[in-house]
C-alpha positions as CSV (number, residue, x, y, z in Angstrom):
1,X,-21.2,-6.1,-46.1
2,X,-18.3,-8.2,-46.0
3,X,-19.8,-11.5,-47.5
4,X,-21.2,-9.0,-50.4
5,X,-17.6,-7.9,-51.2
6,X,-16.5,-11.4,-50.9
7,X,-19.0,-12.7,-53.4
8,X,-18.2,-9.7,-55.9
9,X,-14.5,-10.5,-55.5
10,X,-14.9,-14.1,-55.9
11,X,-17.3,-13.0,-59.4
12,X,-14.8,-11.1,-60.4
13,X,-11.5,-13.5,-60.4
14,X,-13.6,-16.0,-62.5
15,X,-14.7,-13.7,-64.5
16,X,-11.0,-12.2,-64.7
17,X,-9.8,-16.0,-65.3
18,X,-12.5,-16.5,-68.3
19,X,-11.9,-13.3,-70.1
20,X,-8.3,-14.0,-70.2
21,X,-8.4,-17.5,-71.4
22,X,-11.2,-16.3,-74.1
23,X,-8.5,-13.9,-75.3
24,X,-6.3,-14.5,-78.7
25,X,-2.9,-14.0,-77.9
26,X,-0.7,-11.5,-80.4
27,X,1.4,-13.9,-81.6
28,X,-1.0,-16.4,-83.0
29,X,-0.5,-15.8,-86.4
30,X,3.4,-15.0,-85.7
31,X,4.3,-17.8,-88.6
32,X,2.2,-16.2,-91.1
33,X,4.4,-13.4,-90.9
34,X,6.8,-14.3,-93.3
35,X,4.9,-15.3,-96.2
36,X,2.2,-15.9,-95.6
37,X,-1.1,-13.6,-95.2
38,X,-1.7,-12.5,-91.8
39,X,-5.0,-10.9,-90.4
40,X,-3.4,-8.9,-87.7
41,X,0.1,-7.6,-87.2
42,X,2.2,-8.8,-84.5
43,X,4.3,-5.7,-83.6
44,X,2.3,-3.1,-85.6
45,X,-0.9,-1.3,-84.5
46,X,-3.7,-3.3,-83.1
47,X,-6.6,-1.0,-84.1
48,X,-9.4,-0.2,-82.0
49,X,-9.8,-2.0,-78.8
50,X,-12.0,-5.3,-78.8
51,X,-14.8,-6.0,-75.8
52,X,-12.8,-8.5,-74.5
53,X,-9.8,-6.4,-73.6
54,X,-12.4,-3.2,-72.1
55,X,-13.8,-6.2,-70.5
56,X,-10.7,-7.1,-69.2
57,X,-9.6,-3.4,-67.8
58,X,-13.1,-3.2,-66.3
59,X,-13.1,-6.5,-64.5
60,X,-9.2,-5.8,-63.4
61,X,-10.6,-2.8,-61.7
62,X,-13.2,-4.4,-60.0
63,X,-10.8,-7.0,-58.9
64,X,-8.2,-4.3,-57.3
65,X,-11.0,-2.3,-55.7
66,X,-12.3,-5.8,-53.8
67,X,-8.9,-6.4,-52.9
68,X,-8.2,-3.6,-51.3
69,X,-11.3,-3.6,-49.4
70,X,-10.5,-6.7,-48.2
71,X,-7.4,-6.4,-47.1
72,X,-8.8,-2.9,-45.6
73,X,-11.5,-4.7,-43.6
74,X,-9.0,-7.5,-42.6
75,X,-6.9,-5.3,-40.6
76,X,-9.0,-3.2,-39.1
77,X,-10.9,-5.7,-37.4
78,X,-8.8,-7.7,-35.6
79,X,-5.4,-6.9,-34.1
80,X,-2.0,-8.2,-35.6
81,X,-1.4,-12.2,-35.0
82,X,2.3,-10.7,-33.4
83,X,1.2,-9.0,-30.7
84,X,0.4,-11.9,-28.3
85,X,3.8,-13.0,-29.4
86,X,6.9,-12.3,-27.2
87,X,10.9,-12.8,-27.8
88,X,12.5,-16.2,-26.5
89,X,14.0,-14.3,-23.9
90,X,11.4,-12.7,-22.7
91,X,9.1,-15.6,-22.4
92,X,12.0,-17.5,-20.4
93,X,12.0,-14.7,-17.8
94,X,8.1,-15.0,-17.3
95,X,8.5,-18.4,-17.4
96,X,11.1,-19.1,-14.2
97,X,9.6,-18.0,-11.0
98,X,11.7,-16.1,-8.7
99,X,13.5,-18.7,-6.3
100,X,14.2,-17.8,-2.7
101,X,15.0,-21.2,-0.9
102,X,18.6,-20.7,-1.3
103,X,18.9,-18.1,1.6
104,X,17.7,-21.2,4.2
């Protein structure tokens, strides 16, 4: 189970990665804006939704979800890295045995 959402996750940041680089950016044609005879508007409305931007929504989601499952497996299966760990000062009292030779 945990390899499976691994692999997924791992699918979906390339995927993620791809989609976004395949992507036009908005201000492409932002010097064709005065003057000149732009395709799409910069700050007006961009229409209807491409496949590459529901792609990206979807695959964002899928990313999320596997993160979260991670991160939910990840702590419930081992205990915190901390909790072996104890203050300076308390190590230095475990550390000095008790020394009794002084009453001689």
């Amino acid at each position: 189970m945990h390899a499976l959402v691994i692999v997924i996750h791992l699918i979906a940041c390339f995927s993620l990665i791809l989609i976004v680089l395949l992507q036009s950016g908005k201000g492409q044609n932002m010097g064709s804006m005065f003057g000149g005879s732009g395709s799409q508007t910069v700050f007006g409305s961009s229409g209807a939704s491409s496949f590459l931007t529901k792609a990206t929504t979807a695959v964002a989601v899928v990313f999320m979800l596997t993160s979260l499952t991670l991160a939910y497996v990840a702590k419930s299966g081992q205990e915190s890295v901390i909790s072996d760990y104890l203050p300076p000062m308390q190590q230095e009292e475990q550390q000095v045995p008790a020394d009794n030779s002084g009453d001689r």
